[in-house]
C-alpha positions in Angstrom: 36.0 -44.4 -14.0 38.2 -41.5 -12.5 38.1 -41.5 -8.8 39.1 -37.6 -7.5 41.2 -37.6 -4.5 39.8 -35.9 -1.5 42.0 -34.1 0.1 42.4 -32.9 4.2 41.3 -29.5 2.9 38.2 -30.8 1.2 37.6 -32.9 4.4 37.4 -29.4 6.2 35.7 -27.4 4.4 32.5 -30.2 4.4 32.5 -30.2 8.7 33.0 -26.7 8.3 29.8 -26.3 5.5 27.5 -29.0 8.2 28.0 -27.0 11.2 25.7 -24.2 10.9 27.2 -21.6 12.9 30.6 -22.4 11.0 29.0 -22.6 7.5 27.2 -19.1 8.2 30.5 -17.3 8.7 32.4 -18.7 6.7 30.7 -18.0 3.9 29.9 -14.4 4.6 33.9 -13.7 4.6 34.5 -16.6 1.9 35.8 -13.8 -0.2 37.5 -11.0 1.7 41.4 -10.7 1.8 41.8 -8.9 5.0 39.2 -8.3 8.3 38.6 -5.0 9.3 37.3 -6.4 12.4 36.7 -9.3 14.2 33.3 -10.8 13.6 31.5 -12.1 16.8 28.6 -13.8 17.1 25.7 -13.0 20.1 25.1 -15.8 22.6 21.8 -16.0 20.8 23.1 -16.6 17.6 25.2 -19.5 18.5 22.4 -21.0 21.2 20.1 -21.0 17.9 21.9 -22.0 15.5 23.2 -24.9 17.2 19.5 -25.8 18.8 18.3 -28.4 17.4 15.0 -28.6 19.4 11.7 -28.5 16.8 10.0 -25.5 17.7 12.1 -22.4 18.2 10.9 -18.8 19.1 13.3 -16.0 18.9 12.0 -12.7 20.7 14.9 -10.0 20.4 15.9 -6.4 19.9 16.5 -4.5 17.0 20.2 -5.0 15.3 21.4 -8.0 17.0 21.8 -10.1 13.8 18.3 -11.8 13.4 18.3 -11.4 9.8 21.7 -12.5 9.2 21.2 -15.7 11.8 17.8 -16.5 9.6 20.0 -16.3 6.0 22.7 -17.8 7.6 20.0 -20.8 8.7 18.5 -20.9 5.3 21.8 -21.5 3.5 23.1 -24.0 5.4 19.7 -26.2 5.4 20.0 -25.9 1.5 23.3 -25.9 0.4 23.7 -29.6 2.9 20.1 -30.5 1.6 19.1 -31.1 5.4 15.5 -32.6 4.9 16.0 -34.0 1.4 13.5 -33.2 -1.6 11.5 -30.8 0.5 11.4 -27.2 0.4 12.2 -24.6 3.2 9.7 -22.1 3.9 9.8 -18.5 5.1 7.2 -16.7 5.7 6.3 -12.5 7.0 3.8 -10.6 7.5 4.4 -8.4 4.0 6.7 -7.5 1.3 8.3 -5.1 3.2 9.8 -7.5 5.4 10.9 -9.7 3.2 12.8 -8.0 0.6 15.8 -7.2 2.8 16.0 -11.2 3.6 15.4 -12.6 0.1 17.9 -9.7 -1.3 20.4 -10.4 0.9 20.1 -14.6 0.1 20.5 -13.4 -3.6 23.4 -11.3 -3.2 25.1 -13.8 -1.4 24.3 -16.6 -4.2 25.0 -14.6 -7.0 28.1 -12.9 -5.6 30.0 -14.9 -3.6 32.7 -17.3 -4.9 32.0 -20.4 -3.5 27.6 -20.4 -3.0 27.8 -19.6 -7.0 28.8 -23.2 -7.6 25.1 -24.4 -6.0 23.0 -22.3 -8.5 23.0 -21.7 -12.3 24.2 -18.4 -13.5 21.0 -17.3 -15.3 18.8 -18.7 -13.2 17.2 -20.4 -9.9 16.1 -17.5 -8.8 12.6 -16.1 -9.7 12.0 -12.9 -8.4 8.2 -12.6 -8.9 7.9 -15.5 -6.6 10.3 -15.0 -4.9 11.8 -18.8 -5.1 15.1 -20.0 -5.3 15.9 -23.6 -6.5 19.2 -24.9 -6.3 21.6 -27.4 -8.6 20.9 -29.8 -5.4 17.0 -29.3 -6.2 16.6 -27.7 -3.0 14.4 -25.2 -3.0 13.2 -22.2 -0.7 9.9 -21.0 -1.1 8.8 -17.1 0.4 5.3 -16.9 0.9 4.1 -13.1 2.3 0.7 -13.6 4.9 -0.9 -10.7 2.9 -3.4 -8.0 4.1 -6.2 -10.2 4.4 -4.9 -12.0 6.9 -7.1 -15.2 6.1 -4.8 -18.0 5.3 -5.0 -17.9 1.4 -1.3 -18.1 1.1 -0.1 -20.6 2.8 -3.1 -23.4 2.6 -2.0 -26.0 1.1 1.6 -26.0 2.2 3.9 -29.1 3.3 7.5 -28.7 4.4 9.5 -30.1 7.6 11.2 -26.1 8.1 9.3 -22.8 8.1 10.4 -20.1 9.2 8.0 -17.1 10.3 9.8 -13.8 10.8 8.5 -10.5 12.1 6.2 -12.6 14.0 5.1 -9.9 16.2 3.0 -8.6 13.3 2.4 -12.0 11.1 -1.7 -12.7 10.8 -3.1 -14.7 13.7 -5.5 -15.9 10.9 -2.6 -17.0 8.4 -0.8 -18.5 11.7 -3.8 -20.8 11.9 -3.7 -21.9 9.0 0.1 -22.3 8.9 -0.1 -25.0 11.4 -0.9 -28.4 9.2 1.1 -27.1 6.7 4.2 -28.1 9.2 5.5 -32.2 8.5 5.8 -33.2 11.8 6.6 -36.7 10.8 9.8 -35.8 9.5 12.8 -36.0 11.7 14.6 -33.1 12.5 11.3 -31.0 11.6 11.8 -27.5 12.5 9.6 -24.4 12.8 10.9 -21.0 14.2 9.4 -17.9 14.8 11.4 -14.8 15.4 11.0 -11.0 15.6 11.2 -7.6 18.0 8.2 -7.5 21.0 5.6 -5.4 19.9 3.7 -5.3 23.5 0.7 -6.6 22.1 -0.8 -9.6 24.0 -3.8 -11.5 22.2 -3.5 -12.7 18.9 0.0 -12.2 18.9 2.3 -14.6 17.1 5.5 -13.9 18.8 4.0 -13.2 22.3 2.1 -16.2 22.1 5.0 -18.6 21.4 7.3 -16.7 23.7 5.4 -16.7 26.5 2.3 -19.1 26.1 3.2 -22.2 24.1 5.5 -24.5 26.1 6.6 -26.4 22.9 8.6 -23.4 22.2 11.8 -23.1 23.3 13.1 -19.1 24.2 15.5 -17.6 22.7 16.5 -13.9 23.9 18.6 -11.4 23.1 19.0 -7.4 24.0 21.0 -5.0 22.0 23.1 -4.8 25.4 24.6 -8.2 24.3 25.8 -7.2 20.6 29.1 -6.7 20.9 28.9 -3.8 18.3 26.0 -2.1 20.5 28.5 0.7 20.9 27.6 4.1 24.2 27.3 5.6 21.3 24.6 3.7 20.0 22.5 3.7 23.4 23.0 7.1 23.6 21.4 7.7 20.2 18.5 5.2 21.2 17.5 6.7 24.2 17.6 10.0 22.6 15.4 8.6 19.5 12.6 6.6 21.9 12.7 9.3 24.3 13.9 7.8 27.5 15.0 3.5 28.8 11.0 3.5 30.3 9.5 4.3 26.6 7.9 1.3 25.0 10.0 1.8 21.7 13.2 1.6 24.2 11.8 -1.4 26.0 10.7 -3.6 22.4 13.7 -2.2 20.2 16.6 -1.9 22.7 15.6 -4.8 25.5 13.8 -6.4 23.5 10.9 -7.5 25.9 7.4 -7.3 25.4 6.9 -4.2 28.3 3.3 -3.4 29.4 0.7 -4.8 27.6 -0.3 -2.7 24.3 -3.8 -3.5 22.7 -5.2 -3.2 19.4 -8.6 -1.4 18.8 -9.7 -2.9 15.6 -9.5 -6.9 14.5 -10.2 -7.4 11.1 -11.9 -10.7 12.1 -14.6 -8.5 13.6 -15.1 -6.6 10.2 -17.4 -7.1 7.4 -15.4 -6.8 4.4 -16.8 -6.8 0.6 -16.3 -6.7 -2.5 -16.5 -2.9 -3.8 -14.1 -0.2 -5.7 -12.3 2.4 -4.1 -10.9 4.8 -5.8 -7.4 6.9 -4.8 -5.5 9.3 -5.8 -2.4 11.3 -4.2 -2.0 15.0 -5.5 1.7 16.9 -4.9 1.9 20.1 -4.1 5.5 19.8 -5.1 4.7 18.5 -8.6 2.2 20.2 -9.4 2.8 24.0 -7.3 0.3 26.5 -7.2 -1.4 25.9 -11.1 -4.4 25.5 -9.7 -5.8 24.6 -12.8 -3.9 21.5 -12.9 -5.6 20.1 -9.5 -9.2 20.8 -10.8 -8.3 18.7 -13.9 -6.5 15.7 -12.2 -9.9 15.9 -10.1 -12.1 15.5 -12.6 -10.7 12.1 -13.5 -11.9 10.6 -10.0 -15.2 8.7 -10.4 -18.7 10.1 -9.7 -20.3 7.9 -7.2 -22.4 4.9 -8.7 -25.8 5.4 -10.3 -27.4 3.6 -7.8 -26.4 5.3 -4.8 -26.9 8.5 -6.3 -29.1 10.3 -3.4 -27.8 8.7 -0.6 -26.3 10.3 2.2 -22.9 11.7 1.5 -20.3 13.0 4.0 -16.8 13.6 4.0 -13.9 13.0 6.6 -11.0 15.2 6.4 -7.4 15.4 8.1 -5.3 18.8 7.3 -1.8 19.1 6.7 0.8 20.1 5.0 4.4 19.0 6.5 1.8 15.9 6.9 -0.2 14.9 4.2 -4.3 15.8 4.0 -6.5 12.7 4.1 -9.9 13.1 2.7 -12.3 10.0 2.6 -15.4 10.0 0.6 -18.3 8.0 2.4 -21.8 7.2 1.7 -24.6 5.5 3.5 -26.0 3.0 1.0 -29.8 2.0 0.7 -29.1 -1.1 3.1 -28.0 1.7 5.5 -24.6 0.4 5.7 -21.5 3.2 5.0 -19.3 2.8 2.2 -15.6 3.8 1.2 -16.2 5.9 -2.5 -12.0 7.2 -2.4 -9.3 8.0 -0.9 -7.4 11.4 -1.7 -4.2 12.3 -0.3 -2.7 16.1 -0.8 1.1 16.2 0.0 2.7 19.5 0.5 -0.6 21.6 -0.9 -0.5 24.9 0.6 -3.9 25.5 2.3 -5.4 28.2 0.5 -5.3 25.1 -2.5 -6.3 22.4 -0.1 -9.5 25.1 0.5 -10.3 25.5 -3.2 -10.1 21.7 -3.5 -12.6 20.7 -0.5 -14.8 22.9 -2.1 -14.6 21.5 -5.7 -15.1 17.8 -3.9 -18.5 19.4 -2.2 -19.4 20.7 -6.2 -19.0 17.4 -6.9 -20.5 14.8 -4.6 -22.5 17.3 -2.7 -21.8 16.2 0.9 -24.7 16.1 3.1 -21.8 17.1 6.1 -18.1 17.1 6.7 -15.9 16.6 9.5 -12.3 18.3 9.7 -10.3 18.0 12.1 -9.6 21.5 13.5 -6.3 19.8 15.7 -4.5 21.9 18.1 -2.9 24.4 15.9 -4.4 27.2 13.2 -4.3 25.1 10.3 -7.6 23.8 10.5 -9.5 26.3 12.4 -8.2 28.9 9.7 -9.6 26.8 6.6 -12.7 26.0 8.5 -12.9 29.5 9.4 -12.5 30.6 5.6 -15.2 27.8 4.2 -17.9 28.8 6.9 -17.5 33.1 6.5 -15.6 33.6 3.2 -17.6 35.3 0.8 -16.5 33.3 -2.5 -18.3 30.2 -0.3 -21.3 32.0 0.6 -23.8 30.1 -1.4 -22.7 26.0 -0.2 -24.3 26.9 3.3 -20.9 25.3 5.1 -21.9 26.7 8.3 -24.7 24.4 8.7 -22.8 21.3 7.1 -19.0 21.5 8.3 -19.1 20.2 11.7 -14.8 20.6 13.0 -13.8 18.0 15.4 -11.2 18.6 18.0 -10.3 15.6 19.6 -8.2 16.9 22.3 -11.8 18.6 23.6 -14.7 17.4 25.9 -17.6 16.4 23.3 -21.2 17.0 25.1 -23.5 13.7 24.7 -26.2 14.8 26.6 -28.0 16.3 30.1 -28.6 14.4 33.0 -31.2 15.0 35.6 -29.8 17.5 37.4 -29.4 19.7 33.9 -25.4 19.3 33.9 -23.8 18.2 30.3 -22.6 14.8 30.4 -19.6 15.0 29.0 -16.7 12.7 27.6 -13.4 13.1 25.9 -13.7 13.0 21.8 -10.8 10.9 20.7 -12.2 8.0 23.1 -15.9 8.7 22.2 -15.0 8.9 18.2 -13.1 5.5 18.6 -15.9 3.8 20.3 -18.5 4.6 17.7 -16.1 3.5 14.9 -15.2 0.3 16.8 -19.1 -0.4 17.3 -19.9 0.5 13.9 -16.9 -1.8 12.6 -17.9 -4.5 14.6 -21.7 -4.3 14.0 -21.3 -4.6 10.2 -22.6 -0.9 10.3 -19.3 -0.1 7.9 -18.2 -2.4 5.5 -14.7 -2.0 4.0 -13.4 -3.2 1.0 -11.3 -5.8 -0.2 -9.5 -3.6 -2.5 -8.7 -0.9 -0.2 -7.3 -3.3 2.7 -4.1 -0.8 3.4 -6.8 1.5 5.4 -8.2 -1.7 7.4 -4.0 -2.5 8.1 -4.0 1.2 9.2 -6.5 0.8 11.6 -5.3 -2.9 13.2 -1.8 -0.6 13.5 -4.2 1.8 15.9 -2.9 1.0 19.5 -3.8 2.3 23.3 -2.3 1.9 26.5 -3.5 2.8 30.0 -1.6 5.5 32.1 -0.9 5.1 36.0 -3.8 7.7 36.1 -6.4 5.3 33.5 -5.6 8.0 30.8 -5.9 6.4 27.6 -2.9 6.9 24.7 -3.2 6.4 21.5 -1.0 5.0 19.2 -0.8 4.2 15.5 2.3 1.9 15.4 4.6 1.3 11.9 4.8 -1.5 10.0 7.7 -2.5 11.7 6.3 -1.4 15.7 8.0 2.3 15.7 5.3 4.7 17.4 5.3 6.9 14.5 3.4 5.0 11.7 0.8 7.1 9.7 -2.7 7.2 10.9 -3.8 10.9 8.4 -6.6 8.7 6.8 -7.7 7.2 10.3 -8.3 10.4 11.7 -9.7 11.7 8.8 -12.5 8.4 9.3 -12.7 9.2 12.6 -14.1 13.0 11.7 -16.0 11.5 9.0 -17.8 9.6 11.3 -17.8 11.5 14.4 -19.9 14.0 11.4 -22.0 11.2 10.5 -22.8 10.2 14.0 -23.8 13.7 15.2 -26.2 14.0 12.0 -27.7 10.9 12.1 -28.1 10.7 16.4 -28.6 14.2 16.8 -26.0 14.8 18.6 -25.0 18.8 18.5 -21.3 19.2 18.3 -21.1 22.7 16.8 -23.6 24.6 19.1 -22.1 27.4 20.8 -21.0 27.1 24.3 -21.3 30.1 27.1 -19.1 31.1 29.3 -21.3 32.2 32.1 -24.8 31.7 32.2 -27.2 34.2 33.7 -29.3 34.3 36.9 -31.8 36.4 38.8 -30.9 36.9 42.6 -32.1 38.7 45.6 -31.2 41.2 47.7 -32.2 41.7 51.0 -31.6 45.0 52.6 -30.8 45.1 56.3 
């Protein structure tokens, strides 16, 4: 039997692999020759690393080493084999979120000199399920919470150590479910949540175990308290989120949760079945001006089915050109109920194309109406314009069947009893109806077409000083610029729909002054 000396070195480097906020750095600059800086870690870092209290919730800014304090974590748990035969687990909200962490965690095992000796060369780490096993048979699982939001991934599960990042937008449903999944019975079992404020209140993940679960204990950091959060850098946020009182300054830069910001839509509330939808994105760039090339990529999209041939058609459409055009195909099936037929979105189309198109999709499903949004600028009032008086579209009777929809206007719902229009602003109005129509089962989505229903539970408001309501379609990662084309273009779709099918006039012509007799009385 040969017995290997261990020497003082060895004898370090092991207390220096068990302490996790010594294992993380050292093994980040395990291989460099020479520091081009010092590295320091944030108060938060250290506090978390070295907590050792079972339920952790991190609420931070943007670029204060979250993601490095989370790999950092997950190495040192596995490469020490802290709980044994089980598995860590980490969880987010979607792919997006988790590539940068699980690409990092195989950079670092493939790459650096000494974490190569815990995994074999060729494998250990699958990258379609994004596992990694090492030669210790420790293994970290990645488990995404998916669109559906129901659970489905993560039922089932039994570990002592999750980890749930980007909590602020993880699944309240999947949350839920996450909860048995956590061995409580094991000592030392761990579960952490961490992620930027968001401002949303119910439902919330990270809200909810920063501010409402006691069992949590708080963990926050500001971007003030990086030591590499240069004047430089807070000069380039405040010029980005506009000003310190924005709500992207207050989540990405302070990192509290700010006023509260509401969702409109819950998926919960939504009836969602089982049903193709069909998409396809057309380039402008690609393809240019060969018209002939759009009219046969558009004959590949589906007819509608057989059996809802007849029904009532109608069309929701958002113009653009620096931003894409979203058109959604709808129909009203013999239940009653409206339907998602496709999805088409037009990048960089110039809108004489985009005008040629609309009419070739009218040829083809023969829309009982269409909404367009006519917006602010001349873009949609022009291509309205040329559909309704052109001559080439004389014969499809668009005046009568394009209704434009400006949601920055006063839409008329009716006359009280004094005569007077009873008015209300359109973007509100057109939410409601979708919201009661979502709600009330009056739409049902589809399960394959879940990125419009994430599109809509993105759709945020907040209240003014004044009551004003502002709207909001938030990224996938909380930025205030996140895409919301095919939103809108649901919203005209429906606001059409609605003023169809409950007689309310949105096109009729509007006087300036109205006429009146008077008298005159000489003296």
């Amino acid at each position: 039997m040969i017995i290997e000396k261990v020497t003082q070195d060895d004898i370090i480097l092991w207390e220096v692999l068990r302490h996790p906020v010594l294992c993380g750095e050292f093994i980040e600059n395990f291989d460099k020759v020479e520091f081009e800086e010092e590295f320091s870690y944030t108060p938060y870092q250290k506090e978390f690393l070295c907590d050792w209290s079972n339920f952790v919730s991190i609420c931070c800014a943007r670029s204060v080493g979250k993601t490095w304090a989370l790999t950092g974590m997950i190495i040192w748990a596995m490469i020490n084999k802290i709980f044994g035969d089980e598995y860590v687990l980490y969880t987010v909200p979607g792919k997006a979120q988790l590539e940068p962490v699980f690409t990092r965690l195989t950079k670092m095992l493939r790459s650096n000199t000494l974490l190569k000796n815990w995994i074999e060369a060729k494998t250990g780490i699958n990258n379609s399920d994004f596992t990694i096993k090492l030669l210790n048979m420790c293994t970290l699982m990645c488990r995404i919470a998916g669109q559906t939001g129901t659970g489905v991934n993560v039922i089932g599960l039994h570990t002592p150590f999750e980890i749930v990042d980007e909590a602020g937008y993880y699944p309240w449903g999947t949350w839920l479910e996450l909860q048995p999944t956590l061995n409580k019975w094991t000592s030392g079992f761990r579960q952490i949540t961490s992620g930027v404020p968001t401002g949303m209140r119910e439902k919330n993940v990270l809200f909810h175990t920063d501010q409402e679960n006691s069992n949590f204990t708080k963990h926050r950091i500001s971007a003030y308290q990086n030591p590499r959060f240069s004047e430089r850098d807070e000069e380039d946020a405040i010029k980005n989120y506009g000003n310190k009182d924005s709500d992207d300054f207050i989540h990405f830069v302070m990192g509290l949760h700010g006023k509260p910001i509401f969702a409109l839509f819950d998926r919960e509330m939504f009836e969602i079945g089982s049903y193709p939808v069909y998409k396809m994105t057309l380039n402008g760039i690609e393809l240019k001006e060969n018209i002939a090339e759009y009219f046969v990529k558009l004959a590949l999209f589906p007819p509608l089915p057989d059996k809802e041939k007849g029904s009532f058609v109608f069309f929701g459409v958002d113009l653009g050109y620096t931003e894409p055009t979203a058109i959604n195909i709808m129909y009203e099936d013999k239940h009653g109920q409206i339907k998602f037929h496709g999805r088409i979105r037009l990048e960089k189309v110039s809108y004489p194309i985009q005008q040629r198109l609309i009419d070739v999709l009218d040829t083809r499903f023969n829309p009982n109406v269409i909404g367009i949004d006519r917006g602010s600028g001349g873009s949609g009032v022009a291509v309205i314009q040329t559909l309704m008086e052109h001559p080439d579209f004389s014969k499809k009777d668009y005046k009568n069947r394009v209704i434009p929809v400006d949601f920055s206007s006063l839409t008329v719902l009716g006359i009280d009893a004094d005569g007077e229009e009873i008015k209300s602003k359109t973007k509100p109005f057109a939410v409601s109806i979708l919201q009661d129509y979502s709600n009330n089962h009056k739409i049902m989505y589809s399960s394959m077409d879940l990125e419009l229903v994430t599109e809509l539970e993105r759709m945020t408001y907040t209240k003014t000083p004044t009551g004003e309501i502002v709207y909001r379609t938030m990224t996938a990662r909380g930025g205030k610029r996140g895409e919301d084309h095919f939103t809108s273009a649901l919203l005209c779709g429906i606001m059409a729909y609605y003023s169809t099918k409950e007689s309310l006039n949105l096109r009729r012509n509007r006087k300036l002054m109205k006429p009146s007799w008077f008298a005159s009385i000489g003296v």
